[in-house]
C-alpha angles and dihedrals in degrees: 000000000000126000124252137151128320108241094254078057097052096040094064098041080055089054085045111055082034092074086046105065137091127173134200145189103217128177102229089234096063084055118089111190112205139163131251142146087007095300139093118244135189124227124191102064113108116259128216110252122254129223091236113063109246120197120232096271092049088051090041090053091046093064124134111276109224111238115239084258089051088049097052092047087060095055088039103061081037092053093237104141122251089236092055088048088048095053094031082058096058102030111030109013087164087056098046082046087052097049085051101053091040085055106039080046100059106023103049139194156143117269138189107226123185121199141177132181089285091062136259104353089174146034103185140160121275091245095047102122118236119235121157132195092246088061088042094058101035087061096038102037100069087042091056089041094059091054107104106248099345121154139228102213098175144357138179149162109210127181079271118026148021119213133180118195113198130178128205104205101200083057097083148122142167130269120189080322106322133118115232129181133202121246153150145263121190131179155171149185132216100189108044096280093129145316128286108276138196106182125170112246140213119219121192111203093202102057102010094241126166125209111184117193139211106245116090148073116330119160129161130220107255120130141144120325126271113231127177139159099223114083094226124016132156110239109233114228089248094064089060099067113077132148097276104053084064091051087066100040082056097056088043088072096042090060102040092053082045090058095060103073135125092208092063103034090050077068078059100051085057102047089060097047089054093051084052088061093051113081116214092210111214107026088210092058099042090056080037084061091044092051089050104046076050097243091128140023122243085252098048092041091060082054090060107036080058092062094039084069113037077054095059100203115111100188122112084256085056092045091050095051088050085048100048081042098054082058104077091048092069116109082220117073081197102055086040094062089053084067092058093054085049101063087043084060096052093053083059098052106094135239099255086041091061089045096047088051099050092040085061096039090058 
């Protein structure tokens, strides 16, 4: 598993960013993209006084610069492809300005934008709930705190995601020889990157690595619509917290107790001992049938392909834990989460499913 902060560490990153934020409701119409300094801002939005006095220009030039995620999610609810954003960007910043304005001119509506002191880190819809870290860990942290030795392994707050891994250490069993203990990943996005996520965890003792399934909480931030009269307005953090929000904060707990079970990591266990049974043949064509179905890049899939080896088992077990152990080599923890989630993927996929894929690989 790949190292993060220690929670001392998150929190006050938390407490950090949190300071930071600022969200608003904004008719499209009252928004002027433009470029500058190679990249595309937003005004529009309004912007905290200063203690000097700036003139129009100075304030307009001071707007919020979109991120390359806010940016996509403009061309994304526009239909302009990422590709075309991406190359607009670089190339014709004052093309890709003018197709913004001529759309959010002439196709209105009401957005969610999230901004810190980087600039707009989110163009979202107007019914998209807000639920912030802060609010995730405040909920999970004093659950996790009250099981008997259990153990925070990593932890992190990314551009995109937040992510707390936690191991319960009397929640354990043995694989070909291997101790193995039950844990939890949870996560959340701020920005649209996902939904917030409670999923059960394997954690191999040996090797450290981390196998995250799919079963568990998700749920996505999608909640009433926000209506108001005024074209552009910040939404304060009260206004953030309605019934249903605790509602979900309340079945957060319950699943993530519910994670935590012997009963249903012990489906788990076997999961893992019966992936061990099934050979994956050539170790090059089987990473050769991950890359195409685009589960890995070519890069990561020489890094796995690496471990694979030095490990020695080529069974789907063996592929899972070079997968969950390339891992911790990215220079990402997101993507290497995703790794993680990965391995937890290939011990799904069932037996005739592997055999099908190789057969067709050979």
């Amino acid at each position: 598993m790949k190292e993060g902060r220690t929670i001392a560490a998150l929190a006050q990153e938390l407490t950090d960013r949190k300071n930071e934020k600022h969200d608003f409701l904004a008719d499209t119409r009252k928004l002027t993209a433009f470029s500058n300094d190679n990249r595309i801002k937003i005004s529009g939005l309004p912007m905290p006084e200063t203690e000097m006095p700036i003139s129009p220009y100075e304030r307009h030039l001071s707007a919020p610069a979109l991120s390359q995620h806010a940016l996509r999610q403009v061309g994304s609810r526009l239909n302009i492809p990422a590709k075309y954003v991406d190359r607009m960007a670089e190339d014709a910043p004052d093309l890709l300005a003018t197709n913004i304005n001529h759309w959010f001119e002439h196709e209105p509506e009401t957005r969610l934008i999230r901004t810190n002191n980087q600039g707009v880190r989110a163009f979202l819809s107007n019914r998209y709930r807000i639920i912030d870290n802060e609010e995730i860990a405040e909920a999970v942290l004093p659950i996790l705190a009250e099981i008997p030795d259990l153990k925070i392994e990593s932890c992190e707050v990314t551009d995109t995601k937040m992510y707390i891994k936690a191991v319960d250490p009397r929640i354990q069993g043995d694989v070909v020889g291997q101790i193995v203990q039950g844990g939890v990943c949870i996560s959340n996005s701020e920005i649209g990157m996902g939904s917030v996520s409670v999923k059960p965890m394997a954690f191999e003792l040996r090797c450290l690595n981390g196998w995250i399934t799919d079963k568990g909480l998700s749920k996505y931030h999608i909640g009433r619509q926000s209506s108001d009269e005024e074209r552009v307005r910040e939404i304060m953090s009260d206004e953030t917290m309605e019934a249903d929000d605790r509602a979900l904060m309340l079945k957060l707990r319950d699943v993530l107790k519910a994670s935590l079970d012997q009963v249903q990591f012990d489906k788990t266990l076997n999961k893992m001992r019966d992936a061990h049974d099934v050979d994956i043949g050539d170790p090059v064509k089987a990473i050769e049938v991950i890359e195409k179905k685009g589960w890995l890049s070519k890069d990561e899939g020489k890094s796995v392909l690496k471990h694979l080896i030095e490990g020695g088992d080529l069974s789907v077990l063996g592929l899972g834990q070079a997968v969950t152990r390339a891992s911790q080599d990215h220079t990402s923890y997101d993507r290497a989460t995703d790794m993680e989630k990965l391995g937890g993927d290939i011990l799904e996929l069932p037996k005739t499913a592997w055999t099908t894929e190789m057969k067709m690989a050979a």
